[in-house]
N, C-alpha and C positions, 0 to 999 in steps of 0.2 A: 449503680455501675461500679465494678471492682475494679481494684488498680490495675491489673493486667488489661481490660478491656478499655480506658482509658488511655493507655499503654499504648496500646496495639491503636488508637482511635488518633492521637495525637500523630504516632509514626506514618499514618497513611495520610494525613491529612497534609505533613512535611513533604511526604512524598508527590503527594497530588503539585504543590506547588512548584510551575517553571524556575529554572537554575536562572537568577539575574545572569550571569554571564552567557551562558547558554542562549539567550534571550537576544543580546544586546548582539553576540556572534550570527544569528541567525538575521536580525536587522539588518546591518552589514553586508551578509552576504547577497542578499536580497538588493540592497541599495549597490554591491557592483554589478551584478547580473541585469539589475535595471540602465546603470551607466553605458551596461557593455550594451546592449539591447541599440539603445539612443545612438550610442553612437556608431555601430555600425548601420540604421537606419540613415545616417547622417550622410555617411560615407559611402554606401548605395545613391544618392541623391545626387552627388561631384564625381562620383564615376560614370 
């Protein structure tokens, strides 16, 4: 394998890998769309 191709092999593989923060943001957003979900199933319930 030439160093170009090694190159080009190493940069895709950086690339394949999810951003930590991107990651942790996407958690997040999930965990308030969940919160919100709950509680307005909640709040359905006492109206």
């Amino acid at each position: 394998m030439n160093r170009n191709a090694r190159r080009g092999r190493a940069i895709a593989i950086a690339e394949a890998k999810p951003n930590a923060r991107m990651v942790t943001l996407r958690y997040l957003m999930l965990a308030a769309g969940a919160t919100a979900a709950s509680l307005a199933l909640l709040l359905s319930h006492f109206i």
